[in-house]
C-alpha distance (Angstrom), angle and dihedral (degrees) to the residues before:
residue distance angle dihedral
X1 . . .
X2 3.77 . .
X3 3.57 112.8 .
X4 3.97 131.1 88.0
X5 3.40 138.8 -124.1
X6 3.82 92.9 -101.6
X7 3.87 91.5 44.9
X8 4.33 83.2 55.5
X9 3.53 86.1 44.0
X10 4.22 96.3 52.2
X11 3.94 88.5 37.6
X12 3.72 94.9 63.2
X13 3.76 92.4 34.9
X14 3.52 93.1 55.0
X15 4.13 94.7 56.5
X16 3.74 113.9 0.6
X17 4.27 118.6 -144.2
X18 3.52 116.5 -77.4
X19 3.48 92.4 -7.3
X20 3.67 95.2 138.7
X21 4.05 89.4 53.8
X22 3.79 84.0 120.0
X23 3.68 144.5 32.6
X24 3.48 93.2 -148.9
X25 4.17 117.9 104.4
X26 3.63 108.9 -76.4
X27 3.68 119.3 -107.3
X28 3.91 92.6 31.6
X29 3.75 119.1 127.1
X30 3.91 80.7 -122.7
X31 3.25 90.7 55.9
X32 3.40 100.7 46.0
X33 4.23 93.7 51.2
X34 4.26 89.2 49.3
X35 3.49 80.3 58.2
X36 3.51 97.7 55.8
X37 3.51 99.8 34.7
X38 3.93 83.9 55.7
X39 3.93 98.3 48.2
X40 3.78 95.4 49.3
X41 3.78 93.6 43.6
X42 3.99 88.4 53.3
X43 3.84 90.2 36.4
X44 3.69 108.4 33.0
X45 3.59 88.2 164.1
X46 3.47 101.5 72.8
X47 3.82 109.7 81.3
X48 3.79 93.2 43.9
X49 3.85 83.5 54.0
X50 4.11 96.5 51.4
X51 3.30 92.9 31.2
X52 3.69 91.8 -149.9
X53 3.78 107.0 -163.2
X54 4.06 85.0 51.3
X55 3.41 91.1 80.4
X56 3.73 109.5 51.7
X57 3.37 108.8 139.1
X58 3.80 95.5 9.6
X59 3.82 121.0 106.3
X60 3.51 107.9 -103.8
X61 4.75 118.6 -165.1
X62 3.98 105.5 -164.2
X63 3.84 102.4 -159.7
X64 4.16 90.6 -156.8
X65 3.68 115.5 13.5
X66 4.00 94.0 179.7
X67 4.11 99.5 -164.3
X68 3.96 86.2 -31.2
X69 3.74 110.1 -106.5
X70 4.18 87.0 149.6
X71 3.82 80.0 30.9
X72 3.69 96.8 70.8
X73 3.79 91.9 33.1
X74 3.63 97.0 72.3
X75 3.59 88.5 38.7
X76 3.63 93.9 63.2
X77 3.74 95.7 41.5
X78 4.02 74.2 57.6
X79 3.73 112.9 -110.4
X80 3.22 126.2 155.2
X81 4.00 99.4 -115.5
X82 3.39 132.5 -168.2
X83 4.00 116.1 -169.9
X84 3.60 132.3 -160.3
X85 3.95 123.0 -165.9
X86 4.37 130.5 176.9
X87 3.83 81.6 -159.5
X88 3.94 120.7 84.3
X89 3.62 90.0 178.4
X90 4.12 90.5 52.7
X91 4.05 91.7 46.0
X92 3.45 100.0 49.4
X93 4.29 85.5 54.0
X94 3.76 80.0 46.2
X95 3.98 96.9 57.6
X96 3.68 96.0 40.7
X97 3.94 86.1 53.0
X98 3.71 79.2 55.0
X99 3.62 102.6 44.5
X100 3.99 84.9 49.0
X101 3.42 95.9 61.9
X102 3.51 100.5 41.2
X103 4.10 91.6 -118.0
X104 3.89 126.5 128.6
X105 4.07 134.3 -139.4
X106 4.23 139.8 164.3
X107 3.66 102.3 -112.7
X108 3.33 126.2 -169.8
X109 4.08 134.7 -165.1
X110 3.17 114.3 -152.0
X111 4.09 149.9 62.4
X112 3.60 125.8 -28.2
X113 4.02 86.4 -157.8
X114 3.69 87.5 63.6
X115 4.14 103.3 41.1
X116 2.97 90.4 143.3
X117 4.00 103.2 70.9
X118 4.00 89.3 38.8
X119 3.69 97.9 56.4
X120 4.22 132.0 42.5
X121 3.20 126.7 -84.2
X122 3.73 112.1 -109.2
X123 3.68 97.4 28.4
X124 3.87 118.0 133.8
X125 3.84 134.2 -175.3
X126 3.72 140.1 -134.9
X127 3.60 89.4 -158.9
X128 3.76 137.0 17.9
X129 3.72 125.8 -163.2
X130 3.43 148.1 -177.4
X131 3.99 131.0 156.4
X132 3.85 115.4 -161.9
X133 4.00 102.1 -15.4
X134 3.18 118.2 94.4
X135 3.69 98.8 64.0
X136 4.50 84.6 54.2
X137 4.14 90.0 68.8
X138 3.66 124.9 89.4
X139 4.09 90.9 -126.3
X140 3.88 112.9 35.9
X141 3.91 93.0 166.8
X142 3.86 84.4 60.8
X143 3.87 95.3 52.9
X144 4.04 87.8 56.7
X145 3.69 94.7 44.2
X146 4.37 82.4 55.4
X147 3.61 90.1 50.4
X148 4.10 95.8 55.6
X149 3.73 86.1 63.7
X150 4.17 89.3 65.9
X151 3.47 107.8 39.6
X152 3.75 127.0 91.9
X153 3.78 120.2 -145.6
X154 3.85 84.1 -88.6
X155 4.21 102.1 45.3
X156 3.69 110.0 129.9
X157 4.01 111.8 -147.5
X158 3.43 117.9 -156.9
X159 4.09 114.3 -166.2
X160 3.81 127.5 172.2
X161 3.91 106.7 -166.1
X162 4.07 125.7 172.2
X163 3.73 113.7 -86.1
X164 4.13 116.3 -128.6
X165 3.77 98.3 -155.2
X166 3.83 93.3 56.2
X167 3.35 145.9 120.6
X168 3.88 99.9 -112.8
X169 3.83 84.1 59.1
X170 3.90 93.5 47.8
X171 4.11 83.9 52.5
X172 3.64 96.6 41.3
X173 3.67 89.7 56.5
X174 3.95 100.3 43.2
X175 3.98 93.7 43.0
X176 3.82 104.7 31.9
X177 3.99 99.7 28.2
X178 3.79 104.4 30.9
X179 4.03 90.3 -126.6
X180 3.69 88.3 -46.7
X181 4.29 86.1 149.0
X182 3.95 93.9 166.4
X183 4.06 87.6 63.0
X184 4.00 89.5 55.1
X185 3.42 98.5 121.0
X186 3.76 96.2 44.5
X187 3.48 90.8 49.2
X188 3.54 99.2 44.7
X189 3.47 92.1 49.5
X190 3.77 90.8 51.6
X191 3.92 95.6 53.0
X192 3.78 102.2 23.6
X193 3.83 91.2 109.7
X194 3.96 135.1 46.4
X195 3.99 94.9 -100.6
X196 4.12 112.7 55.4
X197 4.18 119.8 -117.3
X198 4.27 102.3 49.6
X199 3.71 106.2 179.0
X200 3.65 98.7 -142.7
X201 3.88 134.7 13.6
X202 3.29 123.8 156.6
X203 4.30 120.5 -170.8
X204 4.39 117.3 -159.3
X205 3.52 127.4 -161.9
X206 3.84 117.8 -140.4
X207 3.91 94.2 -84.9
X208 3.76 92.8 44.6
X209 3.91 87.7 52.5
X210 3.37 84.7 56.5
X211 3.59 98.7 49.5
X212 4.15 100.4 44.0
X213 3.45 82.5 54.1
X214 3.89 106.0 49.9
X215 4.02 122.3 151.8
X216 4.25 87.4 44.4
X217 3.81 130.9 94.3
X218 3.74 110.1 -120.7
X219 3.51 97.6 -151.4
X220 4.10 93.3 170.9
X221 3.75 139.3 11.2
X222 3.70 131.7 171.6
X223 3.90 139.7 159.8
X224 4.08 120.0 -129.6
X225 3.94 132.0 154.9
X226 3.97 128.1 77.7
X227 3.96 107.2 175.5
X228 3.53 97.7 -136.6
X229 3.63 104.8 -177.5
X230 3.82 140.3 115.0
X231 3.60 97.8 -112.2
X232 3.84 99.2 -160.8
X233 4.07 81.1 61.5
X234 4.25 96.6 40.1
X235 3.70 93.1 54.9
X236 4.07 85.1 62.8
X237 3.93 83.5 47.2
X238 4.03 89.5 -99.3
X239 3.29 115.2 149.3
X240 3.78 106.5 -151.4
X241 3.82 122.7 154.1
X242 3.98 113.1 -134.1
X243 3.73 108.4 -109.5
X244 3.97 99.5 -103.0
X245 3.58 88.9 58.8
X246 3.76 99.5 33.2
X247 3.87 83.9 69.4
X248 3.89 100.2 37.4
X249 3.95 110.8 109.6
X250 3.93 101.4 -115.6
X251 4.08 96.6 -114.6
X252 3.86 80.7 64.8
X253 3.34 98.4 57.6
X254 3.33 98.0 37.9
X255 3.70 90.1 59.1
X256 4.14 90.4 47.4
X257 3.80 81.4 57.6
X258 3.80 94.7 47.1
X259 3.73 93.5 43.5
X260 4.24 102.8 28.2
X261 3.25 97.3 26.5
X262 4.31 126.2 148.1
X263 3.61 96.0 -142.9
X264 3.72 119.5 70.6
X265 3.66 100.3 -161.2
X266 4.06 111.0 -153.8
X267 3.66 139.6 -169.2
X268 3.96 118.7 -176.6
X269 3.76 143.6 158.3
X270 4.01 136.5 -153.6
X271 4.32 96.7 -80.9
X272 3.48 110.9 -114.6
C-alpha cells in the first residue's frame, strides 16, 4: 500500500466507478438505467448478495455508495438508507440519480475510517453494506472498528472485498508483470480497477478476512466473479467472452468463479 487518503480521495474524484456504463448524458434517467443494466449484467452477483427487497423497512448504512446503482436499489425496495461516499464527485452523480427518480437518502461525504464524526451519535443499523470499498482506504481495520459502533446485536454486514488467491491476480501478473509474482501486490494494486494507477487496494485470503475483521461472527464467506470479456470489445459495450472461456462448459466456470473468484462475498454479525 502506498497511497494516502487524499490520493484515494483525488483518484475516485477524478473518474468515478462505472461511470462510463453508458454513453448516454450523465445524470439522465437513461443514463442512469444503462448503467444498471450494465453493472448487473457484468456482476450478476450483486442483488442476490444485498438482497435488496430484504430490507424494506429496515435501516440500511452503505459504507461507499459510488454513484448509487445498489444505492437506489434498496431504496426502491424501500429501506431506509443511509449512504456514505470519500468521493464528492461520485455523490453528487449519486443525488441527482436520486433527485431523478423522485427517491430520498442521508448521504454523507466523507471518510469511512472516521464514521463516526460523519454520522449521529446513537444511530444503529439493521443492515450494513459495502461492495468493493473497504479494501480502496489506507486503514481497513479502522473502517470495521467504525462500523461496531452502529450495529445492534442483530446488524447484518454485508462486505465484498478483492480475493488474493484469484484469477484476476493470476492474469494481472501474467499480462501486466510478465510472471513477475514477487511484484503481485504492486501490480495488482495498479490494475485492480477499470482505469490504471489505484492508490490503494488491498486483496485477503479467507483467514485474513477473518482477521481484519476481528470482534464479528463470520457466519458466511464465498468467492464469485471472473471478468471474462475481451476488453478491447467491452469498452465499445461488446460483450465478447475471451476465447479460453468462450469454450469452457459453464459448470467449469462457474466453479473457477466459486473457487478463484475476485470478490470475496461476506456476511457477519457483532461476535457474541
Amino acid at each position: 500500500m502506498s497511497g494516502t487518503l487524499e490520493d484515494v480521495r483525488k483518484y475516485w474524484n477524478d473518474r468515478p466507478c462505472n461511470i462510463r456504463h453508458s454513453q448516454k448524458p450523465v445524470g439522465t434517467r437513461e443514463y442512469f438505467d444503462d448503467v444498471e443494466k450494465r453493472k448487473y449484467f457484468v456482476e450478476p452477483h450483486i442483488p442476490g448478495f444485498a438482497e435488496f427487497d430484504k430490507w424494506k423497512g429496515k435501516k440500511v448504512l452503505e459504507i461507499g455508495c459510488g454513484i448509487g446503482t445498489d444505492s437506489i436499489n434498496f431504496a426502491r425496495a424501500g429501506a431506509d438508507l443511509t449512504a456514505v461516499e470519500l468521493s464528492s464527485s461520485s455523490q453528487e452523480v449519486a443525488r441527482k440519480r436520486f433527485d431523478g427518480f423522485g427517491l430520498n437518502a442521508r448521504f454523507y461525504n466523507g471518510n469511512a475510517e472516521e464514521l463516526s464524526t460523519l454520522i449521529p451519535e446513537g444511530e444503529k443499523f439493521d443492515l450494513i453494506y459495502s461492495l468493493g470499498v473497504i479494501h480502496h482506504t489506507p486503514h481497513p481495520e479502522r473502517v470495521f472498528e467504525e462500523i461496531r459502533k452502529f450495529c445492534k446485536p442483530e446488524t447484518e454486514i454485508r462486505v465484498m472485498l478483492y480475493s488474493k488467491w484469484c484469477w484476476k491476480a493470476l492474469w494481472v501478473i501474467l499480462t501486466y508483470g510478465k510472471g513477475a509474482f514477487w511484484r503481485v501486490e504492486e501490480l495488482v494494486r495498479e490494475y485492480s480497477e477499470a482505469q490504471t494507477g489505484c492508490p490503494v487496494t488491498f486483496t485477503y485470503s479467507f483467514n485474513e478476512v477473518r482477521e481484519v475483521m476481528k470482534g464479528y461472527d463470520v457466519f458466511e464467506i464465498k468467492k464469485d466473479h471472473i471478468f471474462p470479456f475481451v476488453i478491447p470489445k467491452y469498452v465499445k459495450y461488446e460483450y465478447e467472452w475471451v476465447w479460453y472461456f468462450r469454450w469452457m462448459p459453464k459448470p467449469l466456470f462457474r466453479w473457477l468463479e466459486h473457487n478463484f473468484g475476485w470478490h470475496t462475498l461476506i456476511k457477519a454479525r457483532l461476535a457474541k
